[in-house]
N, C-alpha and C positions, 0 to 999 in steps of 0.2 A: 289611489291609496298609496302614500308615502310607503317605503320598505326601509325598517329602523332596525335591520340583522346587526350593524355593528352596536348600536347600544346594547341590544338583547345581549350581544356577546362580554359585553361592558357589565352587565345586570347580572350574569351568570355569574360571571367572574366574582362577583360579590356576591351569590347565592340568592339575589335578589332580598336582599337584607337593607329596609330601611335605616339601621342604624350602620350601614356603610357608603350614607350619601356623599360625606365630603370625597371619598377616593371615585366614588362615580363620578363626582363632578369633576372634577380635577382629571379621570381618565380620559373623557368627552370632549373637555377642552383641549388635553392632550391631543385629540384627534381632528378638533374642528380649528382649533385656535379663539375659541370665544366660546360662548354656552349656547346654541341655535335653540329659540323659544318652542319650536315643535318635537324640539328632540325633550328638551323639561315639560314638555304637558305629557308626552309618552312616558317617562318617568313617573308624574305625578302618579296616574295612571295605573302602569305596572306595578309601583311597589304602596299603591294607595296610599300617600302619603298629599299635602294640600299642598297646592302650588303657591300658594303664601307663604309656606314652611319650607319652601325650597328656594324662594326669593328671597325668604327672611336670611337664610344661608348663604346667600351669591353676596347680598349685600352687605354683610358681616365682613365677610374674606376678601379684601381688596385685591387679589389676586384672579379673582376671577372674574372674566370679562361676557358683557350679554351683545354687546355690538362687535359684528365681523371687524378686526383689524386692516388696514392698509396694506400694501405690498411694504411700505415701508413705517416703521412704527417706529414713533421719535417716541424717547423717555427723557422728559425734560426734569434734570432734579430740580427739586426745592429745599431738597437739607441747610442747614444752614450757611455754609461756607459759598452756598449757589447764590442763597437768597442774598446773604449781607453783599454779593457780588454783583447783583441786579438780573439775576435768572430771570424773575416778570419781564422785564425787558424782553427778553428771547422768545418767551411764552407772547408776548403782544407781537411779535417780529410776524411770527407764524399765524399766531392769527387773522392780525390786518394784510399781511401783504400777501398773504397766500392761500387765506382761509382755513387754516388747520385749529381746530379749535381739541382741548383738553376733552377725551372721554369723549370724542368724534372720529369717522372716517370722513375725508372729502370724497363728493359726489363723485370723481371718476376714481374713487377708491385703492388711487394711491399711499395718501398717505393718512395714518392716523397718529395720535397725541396723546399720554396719557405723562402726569403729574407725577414723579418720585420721591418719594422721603430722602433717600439718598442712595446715590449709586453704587460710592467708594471712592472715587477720586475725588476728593477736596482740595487735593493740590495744584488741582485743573482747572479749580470752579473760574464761571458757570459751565457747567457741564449738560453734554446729551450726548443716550444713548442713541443711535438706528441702527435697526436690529442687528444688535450685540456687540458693531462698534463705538467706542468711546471718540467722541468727541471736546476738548476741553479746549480752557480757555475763549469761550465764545462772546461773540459781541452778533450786533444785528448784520453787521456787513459781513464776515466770513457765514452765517448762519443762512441770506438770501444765495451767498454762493453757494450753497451746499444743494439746498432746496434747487436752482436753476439748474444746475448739476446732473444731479438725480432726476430731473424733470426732461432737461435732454435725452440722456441715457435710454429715457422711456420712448422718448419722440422714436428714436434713432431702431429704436431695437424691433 
């Protein structure tokens, strides 16, 4: 039997009040870094509420994520000053050459991908974030050195 003490503690905190699902969610992800599907069925669960209605929710709020993250978590913007600068470009770079696909983790669970409206820096575009440094001015060749980089780093460490 799974032990779900920190949700409960998560649940309490909300009085276990269906209508304070979004801060539940958001608190869980907080602690998990993505939403873990066993830990939403204990929800649905505890505060009786359908787990349709709680998917209907995840899916609404593109913030919140149902797949575990990578150690390293690229945010590829697509606002526009990225796009009109050939951001897909960088999104294809990741994908073919390294297998990093949008809204995935790669199998040895380095690294994952997820699509930005915009970061902030358009004066960099195309831009990416890994986690939480900015990257600007990218093209495919500084983009596979980054990735080979971070991949040593791993070998190494």
């Amino acid at each position: 039997m799974q032990i779900f003490s920190e949700t409960d503690e998560i649940l309490r905190k909300y009085e276990f009040k269906g209508s304070s699902i979004i801060q539940i969610l958001s608190d869980l992800q907080n602690s998990h870094s993505y939403l873990p599907f066993k830990e939403l069925e204990y929800i649905s669960k505890r505060l009786n509420l359908p787990l349709s209605k709680i998917f209907g929710i995840i899916t609404f709020y593109a913030d919140f994520k149902l797949n575990q993250p990578g150690k390293y978590n690229i945010k590829s913007c697509h606002g526009t000053a990225c796009y009109v600068k050939n951001a897909e470009m960088i999104t294809n770079t990741l994908k073919f050459d390294f297998e990093i696909e949008p809204g995935k983790t790669t199998s040895d669970e380095l690294f994952s991908m997820e699509h930005i409206s915009c970061i902030g820096a358009c004066a960099l575009a195309p831009v990416l974030e890994i986690n939480g440094e900015v990257y600007g001015e990218m093209d495919s060749k500084k983009m596979r050195r980054i990735i080979k980089k971070l991949k040593r780093e791993e070998e190494n460490s």
